[in-house]
DRENDO-559884 format. One record per residue: residue number from 1; residue in three letters; x, y, z of N, C-alpha, C in turn. Coordinates in steps of 0.05 Angstrom, whole numbers, plus 32768, in hexadecimal, padded with zeros to 4 digits. Last residue first. Example, Ala and Ser with C-alpha at 12.3 -4.5 7.8 and 13.67 -1.06 7.14 Angstrom:
<sites>
SITE;i;aa;nxx;nyy;nzz;caxx;cayy;cazz;cxx;cyy;czz
SITE;2;ser;8101;7FD3;808E;8111;7FEB;808F;8102;8001;809D .
SITE;1;ala;8108;7F8E;809C;80F6;7FA6;809C;8108;7FBE;809C .
</sites>
This chain:
<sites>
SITE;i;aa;nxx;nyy;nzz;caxx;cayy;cazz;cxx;cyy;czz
SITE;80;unk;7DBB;83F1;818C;7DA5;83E7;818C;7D97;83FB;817D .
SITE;79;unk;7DE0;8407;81A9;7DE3;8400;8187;7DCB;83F5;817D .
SITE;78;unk;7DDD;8404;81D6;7DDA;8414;81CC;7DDA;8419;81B0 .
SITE;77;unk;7DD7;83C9;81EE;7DC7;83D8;81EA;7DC6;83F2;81D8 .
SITE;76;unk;7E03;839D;81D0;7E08;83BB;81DB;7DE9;83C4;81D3 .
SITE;75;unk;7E10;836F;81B5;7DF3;836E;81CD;7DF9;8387;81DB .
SITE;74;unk;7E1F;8385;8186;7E04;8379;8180;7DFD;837B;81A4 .
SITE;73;unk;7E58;837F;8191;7E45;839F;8199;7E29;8390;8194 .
SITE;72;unk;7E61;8350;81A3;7E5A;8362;81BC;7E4E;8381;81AD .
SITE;71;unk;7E6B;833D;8176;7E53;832A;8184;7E50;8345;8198 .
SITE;70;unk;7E86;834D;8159;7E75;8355;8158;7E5A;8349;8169 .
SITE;69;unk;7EBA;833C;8174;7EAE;8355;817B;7E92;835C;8176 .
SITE;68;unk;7EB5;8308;8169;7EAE;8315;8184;7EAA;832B;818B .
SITE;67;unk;7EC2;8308;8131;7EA3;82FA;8142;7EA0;8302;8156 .
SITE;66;unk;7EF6;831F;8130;7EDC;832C;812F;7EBC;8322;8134 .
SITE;65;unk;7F16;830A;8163;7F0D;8303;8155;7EFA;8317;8143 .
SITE;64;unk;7F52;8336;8182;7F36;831E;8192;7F2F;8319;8173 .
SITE;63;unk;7F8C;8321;8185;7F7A;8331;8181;7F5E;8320;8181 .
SITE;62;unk;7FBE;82FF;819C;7FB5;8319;81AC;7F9B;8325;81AA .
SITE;61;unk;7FD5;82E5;8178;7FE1;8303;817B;7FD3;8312;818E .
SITE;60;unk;7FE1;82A9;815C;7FC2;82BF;8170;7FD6;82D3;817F .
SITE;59;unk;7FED;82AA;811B;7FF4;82AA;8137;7FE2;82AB;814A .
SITE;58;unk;7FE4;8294;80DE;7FE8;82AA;80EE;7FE6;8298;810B .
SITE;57;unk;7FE4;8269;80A5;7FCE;8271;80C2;7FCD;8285;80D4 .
SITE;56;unk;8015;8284;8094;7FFD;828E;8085;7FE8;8286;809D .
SITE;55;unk;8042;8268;80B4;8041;8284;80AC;8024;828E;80A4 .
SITE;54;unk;802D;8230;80AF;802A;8243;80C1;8030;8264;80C4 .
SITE;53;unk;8030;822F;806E;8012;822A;8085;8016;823A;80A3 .
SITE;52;unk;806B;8230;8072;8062;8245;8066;8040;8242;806C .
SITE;51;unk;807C;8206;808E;8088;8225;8099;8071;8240;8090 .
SITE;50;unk;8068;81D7;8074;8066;81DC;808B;806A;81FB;8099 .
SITE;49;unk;8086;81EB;804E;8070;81EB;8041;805C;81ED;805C .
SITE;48;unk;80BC;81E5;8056;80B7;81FB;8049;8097;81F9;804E .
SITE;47;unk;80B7;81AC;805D;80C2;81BC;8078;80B6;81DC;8067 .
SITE;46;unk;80B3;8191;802E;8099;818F;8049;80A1;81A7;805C .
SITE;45;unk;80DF;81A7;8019;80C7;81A9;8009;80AF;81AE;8018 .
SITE;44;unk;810D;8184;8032;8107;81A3;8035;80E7;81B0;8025 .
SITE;43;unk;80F4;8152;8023;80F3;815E;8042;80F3;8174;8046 .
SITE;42;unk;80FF;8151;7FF2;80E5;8147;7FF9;80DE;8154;8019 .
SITE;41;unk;8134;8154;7FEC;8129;8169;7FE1;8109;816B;7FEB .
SITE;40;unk;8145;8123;8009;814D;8132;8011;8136;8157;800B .
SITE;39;unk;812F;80FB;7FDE;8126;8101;7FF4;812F;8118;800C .
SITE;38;unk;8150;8115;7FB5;812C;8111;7FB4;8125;810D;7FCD .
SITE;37;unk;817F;8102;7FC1;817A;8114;7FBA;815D;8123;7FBE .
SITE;36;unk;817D;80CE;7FCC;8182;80D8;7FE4;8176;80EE;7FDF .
SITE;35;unk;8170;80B9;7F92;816A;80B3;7FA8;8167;80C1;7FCA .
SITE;34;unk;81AC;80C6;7F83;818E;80C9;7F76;8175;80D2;7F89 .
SITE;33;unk;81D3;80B5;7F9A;81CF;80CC;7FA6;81B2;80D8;7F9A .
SITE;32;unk;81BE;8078;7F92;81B7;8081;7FAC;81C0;809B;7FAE .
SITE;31;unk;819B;8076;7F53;81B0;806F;7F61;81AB;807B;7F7F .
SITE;30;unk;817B;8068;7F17;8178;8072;7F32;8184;806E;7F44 .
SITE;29;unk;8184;8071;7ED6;8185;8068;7EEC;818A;8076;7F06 .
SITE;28;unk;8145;8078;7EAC;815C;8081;7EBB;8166;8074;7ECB .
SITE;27;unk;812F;8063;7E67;8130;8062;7E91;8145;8075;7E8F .
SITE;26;unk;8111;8060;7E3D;8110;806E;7E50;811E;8076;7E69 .
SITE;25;unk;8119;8028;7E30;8123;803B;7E1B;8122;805D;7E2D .
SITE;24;unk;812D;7FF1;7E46;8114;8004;7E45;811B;8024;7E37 .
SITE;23;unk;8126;7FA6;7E26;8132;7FC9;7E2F;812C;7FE0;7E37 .
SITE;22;unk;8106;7F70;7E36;8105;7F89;7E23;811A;7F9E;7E33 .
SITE;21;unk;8119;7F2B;7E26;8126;7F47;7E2B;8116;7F5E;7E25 .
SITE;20;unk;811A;7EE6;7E21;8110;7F00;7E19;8115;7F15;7E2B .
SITE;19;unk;8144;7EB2;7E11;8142;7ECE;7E1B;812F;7EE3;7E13 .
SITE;18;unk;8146;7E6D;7E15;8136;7E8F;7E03;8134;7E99;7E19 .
SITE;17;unk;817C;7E44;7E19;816A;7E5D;7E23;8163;7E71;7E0F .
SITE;16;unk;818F;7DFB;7E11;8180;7E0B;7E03;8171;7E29;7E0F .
SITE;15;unk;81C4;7DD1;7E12;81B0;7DDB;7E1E;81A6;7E00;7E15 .
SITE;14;unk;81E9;7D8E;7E0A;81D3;7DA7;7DFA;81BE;7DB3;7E07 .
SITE;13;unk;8218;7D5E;7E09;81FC;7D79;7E1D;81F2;7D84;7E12 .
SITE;12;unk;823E;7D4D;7E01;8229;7D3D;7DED;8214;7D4C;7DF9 .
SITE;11;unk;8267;7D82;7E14;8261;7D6E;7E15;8251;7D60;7DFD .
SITE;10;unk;823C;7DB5;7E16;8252;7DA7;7E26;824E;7D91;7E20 .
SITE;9;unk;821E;7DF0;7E08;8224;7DD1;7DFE;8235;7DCE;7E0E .
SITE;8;unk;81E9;7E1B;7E01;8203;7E16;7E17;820C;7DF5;7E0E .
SITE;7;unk;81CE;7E4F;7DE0;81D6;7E32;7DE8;81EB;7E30;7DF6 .
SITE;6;unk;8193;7E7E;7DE3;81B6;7E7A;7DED;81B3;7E5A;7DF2 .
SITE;5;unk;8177;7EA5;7DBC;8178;7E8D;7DBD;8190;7E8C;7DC9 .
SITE;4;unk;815A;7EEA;7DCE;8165;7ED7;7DB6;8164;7EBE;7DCA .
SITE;3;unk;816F;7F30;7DE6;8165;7F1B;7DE5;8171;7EFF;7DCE .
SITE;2;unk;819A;7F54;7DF3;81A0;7F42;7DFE;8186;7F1E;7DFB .
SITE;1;unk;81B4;7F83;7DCC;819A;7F77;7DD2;819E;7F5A;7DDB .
</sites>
């Protein structure tokens, strides 16, 4: 624990530091493959997530809408 009272004398000198300190009882440390890591994992994450919206929006394949179809039998006289 690095807190407390530090003197430094030299001489007829006298010089006086309070230290206060807290420690953190929690941490980790965070280094650069730390670091890289998370952001590395952060990209494949977006890219997956990006892949997987467009998988689930679907394509235009070609097929007309059902608003449109039903728009045309409605003005089919015969359905009338």
């Amino acid at each position: 624990d690095p807190r407390g009272l530090y003197v430094c004398e030299t001489g007829s000198k006298r010089s006086s530091l309070q230290v206060h300190y807290r420690m953190c009882q929690n941490c980790i440390e965070v280094d650069a493959p730390t670091i890289s890591g998370i952001v590395i994992a952060d990209m494949v994450a977006t890219l997956f997530l990006a892949v997987a919206v467009y998988c689930v929006t679907g394509h235009d394949r070609g097929h007309s809408s059902r608003a449109s179809d039903r728009q045309n039998l409605i003005a089919n006289e015969l359905y009338q």
